[in-house]
N, C-alpha and C positions, 0 to 999 in steps of 0.2 A: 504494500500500500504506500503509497506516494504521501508524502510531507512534507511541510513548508514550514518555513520562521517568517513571522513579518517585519519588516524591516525596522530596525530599532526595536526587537522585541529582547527582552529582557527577561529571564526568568526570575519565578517568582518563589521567593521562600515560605514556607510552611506556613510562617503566621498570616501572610498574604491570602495564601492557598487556602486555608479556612475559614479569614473571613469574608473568602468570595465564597465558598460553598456555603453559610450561612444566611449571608446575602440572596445567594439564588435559592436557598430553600423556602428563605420567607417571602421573596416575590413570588415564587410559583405557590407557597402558601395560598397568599391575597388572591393570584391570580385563577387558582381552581377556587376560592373562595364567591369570588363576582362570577365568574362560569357556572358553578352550583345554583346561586341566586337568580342570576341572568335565564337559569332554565328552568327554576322551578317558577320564577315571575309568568316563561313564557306559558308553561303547563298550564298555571292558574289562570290564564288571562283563554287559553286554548280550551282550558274545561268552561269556564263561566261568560265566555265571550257574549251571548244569546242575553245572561242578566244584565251583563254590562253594558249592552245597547239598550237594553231595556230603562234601567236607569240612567242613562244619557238623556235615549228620548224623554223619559219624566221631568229631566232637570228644565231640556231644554221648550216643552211643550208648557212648565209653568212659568217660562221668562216671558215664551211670545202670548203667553196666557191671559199675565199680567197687561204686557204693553197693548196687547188685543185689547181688553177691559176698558184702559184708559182708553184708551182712542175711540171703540166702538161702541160701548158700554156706558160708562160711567160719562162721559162728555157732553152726548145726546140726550141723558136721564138729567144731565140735571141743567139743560139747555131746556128741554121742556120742566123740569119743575121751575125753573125760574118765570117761565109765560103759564104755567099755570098760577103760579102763585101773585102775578100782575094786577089782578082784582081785587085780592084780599090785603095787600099793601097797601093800594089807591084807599081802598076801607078805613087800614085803621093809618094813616096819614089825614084821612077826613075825618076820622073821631078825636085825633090827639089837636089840630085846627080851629075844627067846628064845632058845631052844636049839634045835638041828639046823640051825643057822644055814646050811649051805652048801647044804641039799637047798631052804630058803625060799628062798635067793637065786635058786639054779636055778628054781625055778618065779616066784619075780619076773619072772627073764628072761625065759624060753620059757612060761610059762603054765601052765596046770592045771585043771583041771576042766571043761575047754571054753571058759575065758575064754582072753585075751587074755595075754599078758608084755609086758614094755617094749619086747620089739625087734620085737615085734608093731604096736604102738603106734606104732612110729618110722615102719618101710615103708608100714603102711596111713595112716596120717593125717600125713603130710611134711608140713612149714610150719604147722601149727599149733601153738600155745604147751603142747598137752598133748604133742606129741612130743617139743619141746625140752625141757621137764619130763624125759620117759620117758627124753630121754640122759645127764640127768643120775642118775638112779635106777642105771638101768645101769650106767655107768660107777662110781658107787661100788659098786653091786654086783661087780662085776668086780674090783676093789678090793682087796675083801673075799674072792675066791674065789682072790685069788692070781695073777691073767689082767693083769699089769698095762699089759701094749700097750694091749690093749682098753679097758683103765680110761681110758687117755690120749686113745685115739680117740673113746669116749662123751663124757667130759669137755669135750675141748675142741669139740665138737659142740652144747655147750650155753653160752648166753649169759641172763645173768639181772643185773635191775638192785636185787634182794632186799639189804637189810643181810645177811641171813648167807649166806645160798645163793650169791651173789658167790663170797666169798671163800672157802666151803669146796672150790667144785669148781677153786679155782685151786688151793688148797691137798691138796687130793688129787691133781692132778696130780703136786702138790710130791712126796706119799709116795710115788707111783708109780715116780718117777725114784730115791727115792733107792734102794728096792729094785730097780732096775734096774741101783743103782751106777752112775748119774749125778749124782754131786751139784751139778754146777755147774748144770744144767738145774733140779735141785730147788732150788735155793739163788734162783735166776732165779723160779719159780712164788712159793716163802714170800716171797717179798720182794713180788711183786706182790699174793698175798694180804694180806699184811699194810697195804697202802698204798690196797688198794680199798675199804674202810670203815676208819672208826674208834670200836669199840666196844668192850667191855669183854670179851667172847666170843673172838672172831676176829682181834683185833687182836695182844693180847699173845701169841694160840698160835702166831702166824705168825711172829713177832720170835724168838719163843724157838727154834723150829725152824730158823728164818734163821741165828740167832743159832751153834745149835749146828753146821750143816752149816757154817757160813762157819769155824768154829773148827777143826773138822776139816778143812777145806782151806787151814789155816794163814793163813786172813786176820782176822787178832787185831782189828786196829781196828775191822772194821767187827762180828763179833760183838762188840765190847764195846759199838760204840753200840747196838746194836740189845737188848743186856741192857740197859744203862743206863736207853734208854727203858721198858724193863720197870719196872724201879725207880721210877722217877721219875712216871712216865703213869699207870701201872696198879700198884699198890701194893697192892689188895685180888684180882688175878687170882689163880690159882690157880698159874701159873707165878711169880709173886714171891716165896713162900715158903720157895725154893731159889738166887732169882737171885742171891745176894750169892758163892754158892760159884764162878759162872758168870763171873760179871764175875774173879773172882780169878783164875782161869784165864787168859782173856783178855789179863789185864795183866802176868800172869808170862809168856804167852807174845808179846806185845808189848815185852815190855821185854829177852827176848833177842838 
């Protein structure tokens, strides 16, 4: 048999000589290691091939599933609950205006002239952004008729991330409870209304509501902050006009 030296080739001493045999014992280790794995992956993928398209197609039929929904779905559903619900807006926008306010509100709700009301609205088109709209409608309609369970139950039915519309349907909870003659529940709502925006509107009417229900339940300090910040914050509100008589109170009945 024929041999050869390669040019510059050098032989190797013992301790050389070993640690290339170890060398090459543990690469061919790793390397039967990833061959082993490499075939039993493919075995696995060869036996269950059939599931594995199968949950593909699942992953993939609930992506174009979803994007179907919005687009074909959910779009046109609440494209017409918004034109159905066009009559019963026009309604209670004429009750909160006008006059004969309780028979508008009524037909807000339940509807009229063959359209639609808001509770109409709510049952037929659930989970769209025009129902949750229509519970909030309701629920100050309800409010307004005096129903003030129901006013509670539309309200807190409705979630909005609005500057005002936040904080009014927290703050009609608030009036609901307090003619419920719960004040501590309403005392709970004006405070959270007061603290979900900060605006010039909604801000100081929730402080001052806060302000007055916490004073009638004999918690002096916290309505004087909540005047105070009236004073101080919002100086041009409509509730600041009066606030200096509020805080007097406050501090007379704090200081007994």
């Amino acid at each position: 048999m024929a041999t050869y030296s390669k040019r510059g080739y050098k032989p190797k001493n013992k301790v050389e000589k070993e640690h290339n045999i170890e060398e090459g014992s543990t690469t061919a280790e790793v390397f039967n290691t990833l061959d082993e794995t490499a075939s039993k992956t493919e075995a696995f993928v060869e036996k269950n091939q059939k599931y594995i398209f199968i949950i593909i197609g699942v992953v993939a039929l609930v992506v174009l599933g979803t994007l179907g929904y919005k687009e074909f779905i959910a779009k046109p559903k609440q494209t017409a609950a918004m034109n159905d619900m066009f009559q019963a807006q026009k309604y209670f926008d004429q009750a909160i205006n006008g006059v004969e306010k309780d028979s508008l509100f009524n037909l807000a709700l339940n509807g009229g002239e063959g359209k639609y009301g808001m509770l109409d609205i709510i049952n037929e088109y659930s989970g769209t952004p025009a129902a949750n709209l229509a519970n909030y409608y309701a629920g100050t309609a309800y409010l307004r008729l005096k129903d003030y369970k129901k006013a509670v139950e539309h309200l807190s039915d409705f979630s909005s991330e609005d500057e005002v519309l936040a904080p009014l349907a927290k703050g009609n909870i608030g009036d609901a409870f307090v003619q419920l003659n719960q004040p501590e529940d309403a005392l709970g709502y004006y405070e959270q209304a007061a603290k979900m925006r900060n605006n010039e509107y909604t801000t100081p009417m929730y402080l001052y509501k806060a302000g007055a229900v916490a004073l009638d339940l004999g918690k002096a300090d916290k309505a004087l902050e909540y005047f105070k910040r009236i004073k101080e914050e919002y100086p041009n509100a409509t509730e600041a006009s009066t606030i200096d008589v509020f805080i007097g109170k406050a501090q007379a009945l704090a200081n007994k």
